[in-house]
Structures are given as C-alpha cells and as structure tokens.
Biopython code that builds the backbone (N, CA, C, O; Angstrom):
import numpy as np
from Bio.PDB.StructureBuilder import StructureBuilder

atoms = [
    (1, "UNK", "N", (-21.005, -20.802, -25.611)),
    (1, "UNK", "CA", (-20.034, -20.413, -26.599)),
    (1, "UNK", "C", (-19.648, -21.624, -27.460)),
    (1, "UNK", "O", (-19.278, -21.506, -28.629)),
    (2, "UNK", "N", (-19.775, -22.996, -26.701)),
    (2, "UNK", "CA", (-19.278, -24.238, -27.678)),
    (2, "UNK", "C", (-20.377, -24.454, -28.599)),
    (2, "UNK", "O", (-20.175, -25.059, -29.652)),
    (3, "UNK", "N", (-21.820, -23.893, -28.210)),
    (3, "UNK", "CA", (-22.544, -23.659, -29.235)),
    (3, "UNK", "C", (-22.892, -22.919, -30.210)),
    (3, "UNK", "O", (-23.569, -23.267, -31.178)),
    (4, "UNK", "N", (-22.483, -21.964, -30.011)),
    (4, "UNK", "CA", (-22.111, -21.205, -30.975)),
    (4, "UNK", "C", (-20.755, -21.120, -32.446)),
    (4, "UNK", "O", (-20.745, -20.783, -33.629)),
    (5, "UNK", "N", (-19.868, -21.604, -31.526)),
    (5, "UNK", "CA", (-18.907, -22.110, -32.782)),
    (5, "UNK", "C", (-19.026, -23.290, -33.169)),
    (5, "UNK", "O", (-18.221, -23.688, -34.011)),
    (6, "UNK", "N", (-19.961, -24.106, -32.720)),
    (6, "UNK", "CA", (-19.731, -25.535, -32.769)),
    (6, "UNK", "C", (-18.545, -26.263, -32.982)),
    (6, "UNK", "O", (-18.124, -26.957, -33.907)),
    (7, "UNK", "N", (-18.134, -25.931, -31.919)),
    (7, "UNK", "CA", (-16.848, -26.573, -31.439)),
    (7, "UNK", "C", (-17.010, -27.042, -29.792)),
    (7, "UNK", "O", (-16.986, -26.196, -28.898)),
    (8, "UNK", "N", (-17.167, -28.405, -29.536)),
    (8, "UNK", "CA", (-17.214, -28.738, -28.546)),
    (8, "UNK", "C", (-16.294, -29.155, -27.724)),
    (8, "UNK", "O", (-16.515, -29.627, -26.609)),
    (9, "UNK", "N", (-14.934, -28.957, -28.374)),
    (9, "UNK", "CA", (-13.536, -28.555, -27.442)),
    (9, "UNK", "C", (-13.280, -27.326, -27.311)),
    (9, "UNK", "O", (-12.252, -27.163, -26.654)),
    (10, "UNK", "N", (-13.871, -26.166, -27.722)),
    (10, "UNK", "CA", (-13.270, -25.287, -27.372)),
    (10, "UNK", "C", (-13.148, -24.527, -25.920)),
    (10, "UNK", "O", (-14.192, -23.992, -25.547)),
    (11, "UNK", "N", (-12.359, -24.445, -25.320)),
    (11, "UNK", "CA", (-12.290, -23.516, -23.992)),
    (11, "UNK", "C", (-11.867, -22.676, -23.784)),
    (11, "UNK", "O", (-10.799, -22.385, -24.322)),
    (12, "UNK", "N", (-12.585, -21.694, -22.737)),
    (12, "UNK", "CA", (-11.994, -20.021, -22.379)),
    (12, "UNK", "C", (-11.564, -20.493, -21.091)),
    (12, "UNK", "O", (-11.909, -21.499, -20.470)),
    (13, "UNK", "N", (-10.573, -19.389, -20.742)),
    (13, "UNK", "CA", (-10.214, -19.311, -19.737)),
    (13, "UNK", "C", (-10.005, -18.035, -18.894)),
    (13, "UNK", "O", (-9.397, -17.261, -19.633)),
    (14, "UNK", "N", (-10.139, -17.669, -18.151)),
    (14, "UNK", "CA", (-10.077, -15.803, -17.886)),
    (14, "UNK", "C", (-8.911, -15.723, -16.601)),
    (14, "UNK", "O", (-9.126, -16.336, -15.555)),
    (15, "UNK", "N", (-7.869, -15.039, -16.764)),
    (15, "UNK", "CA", (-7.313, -14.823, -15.671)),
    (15, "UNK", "C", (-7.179, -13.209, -15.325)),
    (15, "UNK", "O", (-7.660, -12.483, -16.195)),
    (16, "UNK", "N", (-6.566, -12.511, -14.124)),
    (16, "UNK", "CA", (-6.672, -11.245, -13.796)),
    (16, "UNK", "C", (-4.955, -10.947, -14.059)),
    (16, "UNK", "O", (-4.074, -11.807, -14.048)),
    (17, "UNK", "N", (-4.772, -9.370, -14.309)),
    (17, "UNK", "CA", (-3.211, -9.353, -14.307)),
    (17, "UNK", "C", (-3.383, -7.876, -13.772)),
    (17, "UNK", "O", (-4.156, -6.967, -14.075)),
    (18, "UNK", "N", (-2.000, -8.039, -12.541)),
    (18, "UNK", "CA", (-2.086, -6.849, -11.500)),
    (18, "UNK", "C", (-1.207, -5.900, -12.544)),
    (18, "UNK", "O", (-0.254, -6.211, -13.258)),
    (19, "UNK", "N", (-1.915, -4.568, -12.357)),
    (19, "UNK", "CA", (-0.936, -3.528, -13.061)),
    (19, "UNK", "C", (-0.412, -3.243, -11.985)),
    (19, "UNK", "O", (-1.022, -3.581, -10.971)),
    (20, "UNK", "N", (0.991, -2.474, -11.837)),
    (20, "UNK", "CA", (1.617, -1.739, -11.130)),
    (20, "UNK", "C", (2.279, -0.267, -11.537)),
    (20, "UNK", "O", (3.185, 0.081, -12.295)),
    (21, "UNK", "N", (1.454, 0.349, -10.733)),
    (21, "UNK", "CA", (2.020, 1.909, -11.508)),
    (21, "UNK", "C", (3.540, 1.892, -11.036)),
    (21, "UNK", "O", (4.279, 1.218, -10.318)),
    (22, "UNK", "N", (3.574, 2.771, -11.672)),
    (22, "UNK", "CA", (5.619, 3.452, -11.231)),
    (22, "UNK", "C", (5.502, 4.633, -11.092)),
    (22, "UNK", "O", (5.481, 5.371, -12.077)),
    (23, "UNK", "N", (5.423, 4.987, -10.150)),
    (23, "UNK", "CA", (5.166, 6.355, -9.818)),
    (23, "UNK", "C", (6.905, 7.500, -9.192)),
    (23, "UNK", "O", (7.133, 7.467, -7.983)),
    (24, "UNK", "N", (7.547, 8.058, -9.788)),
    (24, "UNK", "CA", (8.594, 8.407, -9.583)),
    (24, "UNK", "C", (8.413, 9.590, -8.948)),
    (24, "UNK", "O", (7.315, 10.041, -9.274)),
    (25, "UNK", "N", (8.803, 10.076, -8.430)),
    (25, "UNK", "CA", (9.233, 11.384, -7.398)),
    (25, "UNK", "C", (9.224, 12.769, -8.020)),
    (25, "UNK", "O", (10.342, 13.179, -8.330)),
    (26, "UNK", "N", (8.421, 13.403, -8.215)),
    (26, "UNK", "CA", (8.565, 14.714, -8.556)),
    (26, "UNK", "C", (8.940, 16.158, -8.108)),
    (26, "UNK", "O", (9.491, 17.113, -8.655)),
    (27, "UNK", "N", (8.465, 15.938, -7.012)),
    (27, "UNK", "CA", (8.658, 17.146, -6.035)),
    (27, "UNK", "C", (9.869, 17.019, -5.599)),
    (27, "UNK", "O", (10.385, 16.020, -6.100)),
    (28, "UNK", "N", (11.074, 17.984, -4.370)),
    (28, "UNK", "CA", (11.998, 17.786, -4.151)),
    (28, "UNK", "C", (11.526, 16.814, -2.265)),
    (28, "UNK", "O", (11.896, 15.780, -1.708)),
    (29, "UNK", "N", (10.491, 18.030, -1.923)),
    (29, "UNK", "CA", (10.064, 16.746, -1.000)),
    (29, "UNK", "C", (9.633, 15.144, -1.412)),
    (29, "UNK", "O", (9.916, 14.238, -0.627)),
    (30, "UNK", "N", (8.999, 14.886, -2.571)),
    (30, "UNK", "CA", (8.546, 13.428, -2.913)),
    (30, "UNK", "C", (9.896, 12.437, -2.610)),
    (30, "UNK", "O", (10.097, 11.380, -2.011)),
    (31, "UNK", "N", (10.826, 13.571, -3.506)),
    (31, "UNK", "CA", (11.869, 12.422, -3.856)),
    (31, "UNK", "C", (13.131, 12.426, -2.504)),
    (31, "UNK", "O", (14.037, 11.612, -2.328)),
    (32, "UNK", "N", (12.751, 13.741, -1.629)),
    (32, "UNK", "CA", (13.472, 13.288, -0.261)),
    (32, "UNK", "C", (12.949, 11.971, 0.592)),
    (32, "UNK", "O", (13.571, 11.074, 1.161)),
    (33, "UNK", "N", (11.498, 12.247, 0.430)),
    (33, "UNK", "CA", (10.506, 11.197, 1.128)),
    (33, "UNK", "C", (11.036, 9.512, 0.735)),
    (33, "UNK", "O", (11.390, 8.579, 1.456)),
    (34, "UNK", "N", (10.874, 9.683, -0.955)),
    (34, "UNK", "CA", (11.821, 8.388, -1.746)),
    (34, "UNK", "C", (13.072, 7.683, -0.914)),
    (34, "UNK", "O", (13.245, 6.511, -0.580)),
    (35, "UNK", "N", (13.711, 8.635, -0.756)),
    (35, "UNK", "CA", (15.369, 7.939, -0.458)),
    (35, "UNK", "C", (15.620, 7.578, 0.751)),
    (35, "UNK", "O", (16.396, 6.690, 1.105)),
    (36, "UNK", "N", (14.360, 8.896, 2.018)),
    (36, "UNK", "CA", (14.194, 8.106, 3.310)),
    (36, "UNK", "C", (13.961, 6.606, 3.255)),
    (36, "UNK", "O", (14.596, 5.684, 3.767)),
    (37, "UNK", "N", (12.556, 6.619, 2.270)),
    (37, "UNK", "CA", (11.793, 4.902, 2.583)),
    (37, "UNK", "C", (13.053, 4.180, 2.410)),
    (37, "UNK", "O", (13.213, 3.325, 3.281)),
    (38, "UNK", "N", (14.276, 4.286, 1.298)),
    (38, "UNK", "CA", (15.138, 3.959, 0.874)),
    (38, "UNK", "C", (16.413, 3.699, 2.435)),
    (38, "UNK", "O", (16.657, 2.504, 2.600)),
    (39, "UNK", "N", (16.766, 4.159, 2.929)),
    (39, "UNK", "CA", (17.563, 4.989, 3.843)),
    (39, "UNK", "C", (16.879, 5.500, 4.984)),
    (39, "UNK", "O", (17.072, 6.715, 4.954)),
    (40, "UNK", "N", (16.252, 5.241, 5.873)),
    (40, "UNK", "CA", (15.844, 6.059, 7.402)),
    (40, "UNK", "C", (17.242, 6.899, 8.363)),
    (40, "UNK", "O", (17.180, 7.725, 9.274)),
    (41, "UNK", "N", (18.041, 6.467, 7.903)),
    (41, "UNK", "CA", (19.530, 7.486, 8.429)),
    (41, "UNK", "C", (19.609, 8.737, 7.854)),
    (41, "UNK", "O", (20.209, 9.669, 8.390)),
    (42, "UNK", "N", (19.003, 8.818, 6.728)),
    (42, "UNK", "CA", (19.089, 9.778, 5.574)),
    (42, "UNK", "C", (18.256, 11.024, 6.781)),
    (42, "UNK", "O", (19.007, 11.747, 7.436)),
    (43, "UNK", "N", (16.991, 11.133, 6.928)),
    (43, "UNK", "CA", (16.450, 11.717, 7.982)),
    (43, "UNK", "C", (17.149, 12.315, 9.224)),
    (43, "UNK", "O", (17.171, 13.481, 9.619)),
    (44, "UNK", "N", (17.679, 11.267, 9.701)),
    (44, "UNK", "CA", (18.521, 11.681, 11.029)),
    (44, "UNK", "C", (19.563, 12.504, 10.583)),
    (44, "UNK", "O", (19.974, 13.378, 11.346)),
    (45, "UNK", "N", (20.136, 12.345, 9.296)),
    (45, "UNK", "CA", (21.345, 13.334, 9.039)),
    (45, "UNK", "C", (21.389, 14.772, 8.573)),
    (45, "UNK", "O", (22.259, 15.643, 8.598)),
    (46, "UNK", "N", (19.938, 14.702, 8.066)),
    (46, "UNK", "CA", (18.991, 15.777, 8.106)),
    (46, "UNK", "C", (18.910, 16.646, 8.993)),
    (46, "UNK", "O", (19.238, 17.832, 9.007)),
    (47, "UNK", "N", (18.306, 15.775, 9.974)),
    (47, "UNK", "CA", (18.294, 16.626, 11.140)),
    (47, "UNK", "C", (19.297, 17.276, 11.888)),
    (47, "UNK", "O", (19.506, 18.463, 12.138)),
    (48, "UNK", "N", (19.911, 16.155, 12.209)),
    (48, "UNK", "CA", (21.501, 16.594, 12.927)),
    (48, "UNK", "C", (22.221, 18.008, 12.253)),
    (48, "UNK", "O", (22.640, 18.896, 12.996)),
    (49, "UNK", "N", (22.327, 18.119, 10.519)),
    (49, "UNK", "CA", (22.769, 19.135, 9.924)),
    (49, "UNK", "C", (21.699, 20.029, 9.577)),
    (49, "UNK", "O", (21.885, 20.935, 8.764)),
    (50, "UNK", "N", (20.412, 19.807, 10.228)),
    (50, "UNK", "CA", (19.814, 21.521, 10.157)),
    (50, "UNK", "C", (18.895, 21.548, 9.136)),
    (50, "UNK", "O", (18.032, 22.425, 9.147)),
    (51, "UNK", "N", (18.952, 20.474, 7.975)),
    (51, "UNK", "CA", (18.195, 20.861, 6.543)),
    (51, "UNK", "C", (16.990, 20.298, 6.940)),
    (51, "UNK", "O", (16.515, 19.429, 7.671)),
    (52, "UNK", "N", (16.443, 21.940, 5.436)),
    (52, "UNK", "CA", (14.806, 21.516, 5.406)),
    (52, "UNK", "C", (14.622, 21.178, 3.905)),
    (52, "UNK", "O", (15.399, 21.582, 3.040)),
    (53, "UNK", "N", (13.665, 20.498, 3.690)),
    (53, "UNK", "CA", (13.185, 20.141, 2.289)),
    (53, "UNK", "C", (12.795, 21.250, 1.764)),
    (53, "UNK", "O", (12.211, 21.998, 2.549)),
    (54, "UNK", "N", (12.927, 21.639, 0.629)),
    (54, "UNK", "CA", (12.202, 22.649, -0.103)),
    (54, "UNK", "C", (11.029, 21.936, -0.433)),
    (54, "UNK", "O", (10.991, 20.825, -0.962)),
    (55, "UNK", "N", (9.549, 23.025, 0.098)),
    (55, "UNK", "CA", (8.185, 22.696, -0.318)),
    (55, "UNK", "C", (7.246, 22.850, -1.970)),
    (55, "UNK", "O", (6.072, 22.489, -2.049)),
]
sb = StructureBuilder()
sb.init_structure("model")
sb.init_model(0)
sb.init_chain("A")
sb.init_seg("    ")
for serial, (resi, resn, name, xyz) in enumerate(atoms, 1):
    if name == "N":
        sb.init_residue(resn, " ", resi, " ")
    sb.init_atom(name, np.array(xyz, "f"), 0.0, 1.0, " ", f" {name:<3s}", serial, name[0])
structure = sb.get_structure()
C-alpha cells in the first residue's frame, strides 16, 4: 500500500469493535425472566403467592 500511494510513512492499522445487542423483553414471560436475573426473590414471591406467568 506504501507503494502504491507512494507514501512511505503511511500506516494502517486495523482494530476489532465488539457490538452489543440490547435486546429488551417482549413477552410477559421474557420480561418476568428479566427482573428475576435482576432480583432472584422476585421468583420465590411468586411462588409463595401462587402466580403464573402468562405464556
């Protein structure tokens, strides 16, 4: 490439860049699942009072 532009300072450099999706909660289960990872008590209180996720 320095031969080509004839430029014999010129330099590349290549680096990588991580994407990160954002993936938000859609379902009413996704976003129960969400607030557990968030909260693991959240579950137990669940249970204790009987509720089910709507599928």
């Amino acid at each position: 490439m320095q031969k080509k532009a004839r430029n014999p300072a010129l330099q590349l450099s290549l680096g990588a860049v991580e994407i990160v999706e954002n993936h938000r909660p859609y379902t009413n289960r996704q976003k129960f699942e969400y607030l557990c990872q968030q909260n693991p008590s959240l579950l137990t209180l669940a249970d204790k009072l009987g509720l089910e996720v709507d599928h």
